[in-house]
N, C-alpha and C positions, 0 to 999 in steps of 0.2 A: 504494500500500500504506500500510495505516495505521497509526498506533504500535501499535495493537490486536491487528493482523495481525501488525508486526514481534516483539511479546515472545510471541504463540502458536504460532508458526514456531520460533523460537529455544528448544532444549533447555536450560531453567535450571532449576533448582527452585523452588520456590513461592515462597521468602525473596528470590530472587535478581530473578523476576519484580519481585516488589511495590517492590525498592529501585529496581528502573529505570523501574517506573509512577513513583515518587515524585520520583527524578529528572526526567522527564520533565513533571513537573505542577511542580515547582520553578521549575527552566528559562522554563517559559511565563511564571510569575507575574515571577518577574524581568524577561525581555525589554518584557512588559507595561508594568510601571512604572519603564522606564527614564529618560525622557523625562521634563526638569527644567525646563519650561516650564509658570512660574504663570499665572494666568489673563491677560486681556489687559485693559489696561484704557483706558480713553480719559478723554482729557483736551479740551479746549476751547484751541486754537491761535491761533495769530495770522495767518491767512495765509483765504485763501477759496476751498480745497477741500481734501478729504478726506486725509488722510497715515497711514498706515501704519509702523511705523519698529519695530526690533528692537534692543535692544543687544545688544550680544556674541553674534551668531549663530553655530549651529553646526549645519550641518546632519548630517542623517543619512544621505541620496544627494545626486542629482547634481538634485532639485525642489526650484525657487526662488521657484515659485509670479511667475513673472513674466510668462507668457503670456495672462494676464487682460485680457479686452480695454476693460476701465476703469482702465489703468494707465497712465499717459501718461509715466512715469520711472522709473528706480529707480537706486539708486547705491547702492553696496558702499564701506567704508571700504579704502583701499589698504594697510593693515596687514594681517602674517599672525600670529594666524587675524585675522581681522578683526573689530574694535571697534562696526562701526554698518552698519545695511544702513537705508535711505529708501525707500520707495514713496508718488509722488506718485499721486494719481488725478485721473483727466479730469476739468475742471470739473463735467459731468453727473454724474457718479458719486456715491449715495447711501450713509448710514450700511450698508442691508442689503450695499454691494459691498464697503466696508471691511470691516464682517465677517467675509464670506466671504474674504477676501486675508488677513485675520487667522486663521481658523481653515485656511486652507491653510497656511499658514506653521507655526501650533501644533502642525500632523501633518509637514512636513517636519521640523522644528526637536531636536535631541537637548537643546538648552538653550537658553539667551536669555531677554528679557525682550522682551514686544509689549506695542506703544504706539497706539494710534488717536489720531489728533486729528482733532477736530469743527471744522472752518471757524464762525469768528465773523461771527457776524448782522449784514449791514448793509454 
């Protein structure tokens, strides 16, 4: 059943209707832009492969985005809530797989900051 369905079932009056349409369009736009994760941005590392890294995560369930199977590590910092979360990726693993572990992260995430780093040349 739809909110459509729920307020034309429900006996209100017209004024009473339209304040629960609007609550109900509020609500969404809220939940919508809840989530306080600026974009992600990559830096150039010291190390020779791909890294992923979050400060101060926070997620929103129980997806950690770690079942990726170009993920070779990941370590959560031991403080609560926790200060740092790492993902190494498997030597093979390219810029398009950091991405994608970045914008899985950006749809779990209710806040934090995401970091890629690019393995240096050489």
């Amino acid at each position: 059943m739809s909110l459509i369905d729920v307020i034309a079932v429900t006996r209100v009056t017209r004024r009473g209707r339209y304040l629960l349409a609007m609550c109900a369009v509020a609500t969404g736009m809220l939940l919508a832009g809840c989530s306080q994760v600026p974009d992600v941005r990559t830096v150039d590392a010291n190390g020779n492969q791909w890294s992923v890294g979050v400060a101060d995560p926070r997620f929103s369930g129980d997806d950690r985005c770690d079942s990726d199977s170009m993920i070779e590590a990941t370590v959560m910092s031991a403080d609560l809530p926790p200060s740092g979360l790492g993902i190494t990726l498997r030597p093979e693993a390219t810029e398009d797989d950091a991405q994608r572990i970045a914008e899985c992260l950006r749809n779990a995430l209710t806040s934090g900051e995401i970091t890629i780093s690019r393995p240096t040349a050489g």
